[in-house]
C-alpha positions as CSV (number, residue, x, y, z in Angstrom):
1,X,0.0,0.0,0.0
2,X,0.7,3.4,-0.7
3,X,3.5,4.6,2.1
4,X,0.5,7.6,3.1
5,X,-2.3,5.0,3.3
6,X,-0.4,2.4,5.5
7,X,-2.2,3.5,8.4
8,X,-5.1,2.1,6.9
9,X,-3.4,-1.0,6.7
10,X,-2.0,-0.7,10.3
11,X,-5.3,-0.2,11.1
12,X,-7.2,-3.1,9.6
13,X,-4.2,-5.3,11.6
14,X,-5.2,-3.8,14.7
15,X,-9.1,-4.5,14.0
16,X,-8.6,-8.1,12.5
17,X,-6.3,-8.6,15.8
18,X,-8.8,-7.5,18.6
19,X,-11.5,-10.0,16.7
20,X,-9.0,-12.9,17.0
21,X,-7.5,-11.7,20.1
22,X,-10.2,-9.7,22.2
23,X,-8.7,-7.5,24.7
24,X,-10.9,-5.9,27.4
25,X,-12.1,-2.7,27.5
26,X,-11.8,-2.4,23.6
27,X,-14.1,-0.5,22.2
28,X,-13.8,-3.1,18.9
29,X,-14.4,-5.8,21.2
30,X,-17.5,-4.7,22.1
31,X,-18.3,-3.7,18.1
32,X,-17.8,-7.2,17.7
33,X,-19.6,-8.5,20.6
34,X,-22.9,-6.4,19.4
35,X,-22.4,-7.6,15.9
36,X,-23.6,-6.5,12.5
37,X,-26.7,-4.5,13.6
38,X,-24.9,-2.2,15.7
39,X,-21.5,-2.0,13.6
40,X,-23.9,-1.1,10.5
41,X,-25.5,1.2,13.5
42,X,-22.6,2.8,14.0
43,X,-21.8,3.7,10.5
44,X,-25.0,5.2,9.7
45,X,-24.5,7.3,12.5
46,X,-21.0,8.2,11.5
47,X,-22.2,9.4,8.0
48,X,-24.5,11.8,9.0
49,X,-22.4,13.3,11.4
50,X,-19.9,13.6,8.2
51,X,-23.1,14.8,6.4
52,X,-23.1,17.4,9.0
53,X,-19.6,18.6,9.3
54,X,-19.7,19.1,5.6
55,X,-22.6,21.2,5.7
56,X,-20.8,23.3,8.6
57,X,-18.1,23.9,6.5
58,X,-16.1,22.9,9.2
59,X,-12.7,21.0,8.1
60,X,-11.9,20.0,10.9
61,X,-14.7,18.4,11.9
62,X,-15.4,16.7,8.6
63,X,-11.8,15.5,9.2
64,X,-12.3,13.8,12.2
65,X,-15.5,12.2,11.3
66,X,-14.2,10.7,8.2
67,X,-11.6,9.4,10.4
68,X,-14.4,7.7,12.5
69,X,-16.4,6.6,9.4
70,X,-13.0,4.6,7.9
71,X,-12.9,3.2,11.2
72,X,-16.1,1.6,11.5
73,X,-16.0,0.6,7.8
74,X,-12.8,-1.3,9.0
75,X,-14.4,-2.9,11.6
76,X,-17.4,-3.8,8.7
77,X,-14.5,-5.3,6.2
78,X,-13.3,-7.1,9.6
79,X,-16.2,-8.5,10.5
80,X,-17.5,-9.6,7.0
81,X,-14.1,-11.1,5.5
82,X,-13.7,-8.2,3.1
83,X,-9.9,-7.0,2.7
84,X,-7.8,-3.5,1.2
85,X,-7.0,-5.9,-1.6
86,X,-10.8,-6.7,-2.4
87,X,-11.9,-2.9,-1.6
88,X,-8.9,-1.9,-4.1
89,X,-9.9,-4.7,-7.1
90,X,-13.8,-3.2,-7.0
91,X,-12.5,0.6,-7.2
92,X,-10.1,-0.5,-9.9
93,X,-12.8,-2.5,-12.0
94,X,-15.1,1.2,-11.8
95,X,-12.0,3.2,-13.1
């Protein structure tokens, strides 16, 4: 991967190792634990707050709620089996 999107990488390794290796107190953990209703909860809710920051204007706050919304769709990819690679093969097939 790109050098500027490893941490996405780094990221996913971190997600994919709290499912196999659950540590408490982890806020993935308990994603996990919920399961698909309230990941795919989660990531409604972190859209519209994206939605929202953009109409603010605010780049800062649209900034940090991407962030948030990557993250949950991480913990999606995690949870369903789906990896960078597979993400990256369906964005290069729409190019």
């Amino acid at each position: 991967m790109i050098e500027p999107f490893s941490i996405l990488e780094e990221v996913y390794q971190v997600v994919s190792d709290r499912k196999i290796n659950p540590k408490e107190g982890s806020y993935t953990n308990y994603l996990f634990n919920e399961g698909i209703d309230k990941i795919c909860k989660k990531i409604g809710e972190e859209a519209a707050e994206v939605i929202i920051g953009a109409k603010n204007n605010n780049h800062d706050e649209i900034r940090y709620e991407i962030a948030d919304l990557v993250y949950h769709l991480i913990v999606l990819m995690v949870d369903r089996g789906l990896t960078w690679d597979d993400i990256c093969q369906e964005l290069r097939k729409r190019r």
